[in-house]
C-alpha positions as CSV (number, residue, x, y, z in Angstrom):
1,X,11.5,-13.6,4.4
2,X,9.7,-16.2,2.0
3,X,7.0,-15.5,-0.3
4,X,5.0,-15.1,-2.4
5,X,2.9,-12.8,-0.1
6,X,-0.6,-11.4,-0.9
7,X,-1.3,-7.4,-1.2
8,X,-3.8,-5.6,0.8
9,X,-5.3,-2.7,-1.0
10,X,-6.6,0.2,1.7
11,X,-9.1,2.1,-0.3
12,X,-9.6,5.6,0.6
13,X,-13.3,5.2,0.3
14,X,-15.8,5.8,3.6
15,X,-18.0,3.1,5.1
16,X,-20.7,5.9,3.5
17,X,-19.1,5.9,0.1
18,X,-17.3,9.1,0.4
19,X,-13.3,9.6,-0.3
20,X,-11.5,9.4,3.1
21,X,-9.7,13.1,4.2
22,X,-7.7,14.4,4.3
23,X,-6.6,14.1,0.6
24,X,-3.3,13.4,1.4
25,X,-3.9,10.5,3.7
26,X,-2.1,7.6,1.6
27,X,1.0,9.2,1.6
28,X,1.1,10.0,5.3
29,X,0.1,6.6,6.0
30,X,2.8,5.7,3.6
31,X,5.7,7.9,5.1
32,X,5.2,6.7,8.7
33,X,5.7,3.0,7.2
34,X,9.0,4.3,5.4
35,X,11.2,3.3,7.5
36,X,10.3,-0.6,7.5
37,X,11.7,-2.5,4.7
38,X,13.7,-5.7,3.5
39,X,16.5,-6.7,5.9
40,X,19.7,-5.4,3.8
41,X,17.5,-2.9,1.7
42,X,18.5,1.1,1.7
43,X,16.8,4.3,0.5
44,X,18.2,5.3,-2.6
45,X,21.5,7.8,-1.7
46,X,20.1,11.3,-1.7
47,X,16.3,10.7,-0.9
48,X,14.2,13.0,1.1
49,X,11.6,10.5,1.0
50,X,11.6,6.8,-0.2
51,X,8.6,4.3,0.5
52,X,8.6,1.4,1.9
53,X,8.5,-1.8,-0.9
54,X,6.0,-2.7,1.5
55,X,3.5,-0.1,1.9
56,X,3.3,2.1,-1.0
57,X,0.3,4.6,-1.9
58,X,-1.0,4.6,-5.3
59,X,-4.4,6.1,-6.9
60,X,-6.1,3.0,-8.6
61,X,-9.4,4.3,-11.0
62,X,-9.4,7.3,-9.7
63,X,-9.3,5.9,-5.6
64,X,-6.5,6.7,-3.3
65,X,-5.0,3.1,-1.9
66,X,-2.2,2.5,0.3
67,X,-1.0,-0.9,-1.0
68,X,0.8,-3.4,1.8
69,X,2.5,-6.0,1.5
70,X,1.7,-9.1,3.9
71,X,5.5,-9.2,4.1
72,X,5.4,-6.4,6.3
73,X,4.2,-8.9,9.0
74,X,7.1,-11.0,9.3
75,X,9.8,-7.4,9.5
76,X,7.4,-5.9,12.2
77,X,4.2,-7.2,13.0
78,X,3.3,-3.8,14.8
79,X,3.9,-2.0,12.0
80,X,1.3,-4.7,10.3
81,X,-1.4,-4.0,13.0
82,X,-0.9,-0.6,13.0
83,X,-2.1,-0.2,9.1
84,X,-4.4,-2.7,9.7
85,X,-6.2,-1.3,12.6
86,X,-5.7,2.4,10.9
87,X,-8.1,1.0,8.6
88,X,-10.7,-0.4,10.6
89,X,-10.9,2.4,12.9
90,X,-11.4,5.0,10.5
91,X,-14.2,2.7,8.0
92,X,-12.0,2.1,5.2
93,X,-12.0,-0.7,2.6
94,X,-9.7,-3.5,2.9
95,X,-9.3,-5.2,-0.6
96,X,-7.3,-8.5,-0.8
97,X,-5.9,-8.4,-4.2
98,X,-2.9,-8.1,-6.7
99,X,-1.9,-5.2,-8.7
100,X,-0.7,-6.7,-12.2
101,X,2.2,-4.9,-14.4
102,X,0.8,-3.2,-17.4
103,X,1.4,-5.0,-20.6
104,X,2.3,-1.8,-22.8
105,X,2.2,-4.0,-25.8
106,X,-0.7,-6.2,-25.8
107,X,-3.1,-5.7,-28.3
108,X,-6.6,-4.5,-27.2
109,X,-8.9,-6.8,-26.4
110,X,-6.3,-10.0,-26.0
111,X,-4.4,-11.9,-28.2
């Protein structure tokens, strides 16, 4: 694996502007990807459940989002197809973006 690598955002938002259902779709979409991750990489000991560093569901202003990594690709490009054409088929948004740490200690409104 090289990077850097860009981030899909899935946005759980209808082709009709309406949140996708069922409400827990991010995380199902999520779980099946569980089991692909970095060559070397574990689950923490002890998880029932840990997501994939490459496919990881977050709610982003208020939107449920699976984000994936493009890095997902080069471990199993089925895996990449399948989110991808999960997507399409069902009218979701694809966003091509990043998702930036928060800076807990900048002062409002810059510098």
């Amino acid at each position: 694996m090289s990077g850097p690598y860009r981030e899909l955002f899935i946005q759980g938002i209808t082709q009709d502007g309406r949140p996708f259902r069922p409400s827990d779709w991010a995380e199902r979409l999520a779980g099946v990807m569980s089991c692909f991750r970095p060559p070397g990489s574990r689950a923490r000991p002890g998880a029932h459940l840990a997501y994939s560093p490459f496919c990881v569901p977050r709610v982003i202003n208020g939107v449920k989002c699976v984000i994936v990594n493009e890095a997902l690709k080069e471990v199993e490009p089925q895996a990449w197809a399948f989110v991808l054409n999960f997507a399409k088929d069902n009218g979701l948004a694809v966003v091509d973006a990043c998702l930036l740490p928060e800076d807990r200690d900048a002062a409002p409104g810059g510098a």
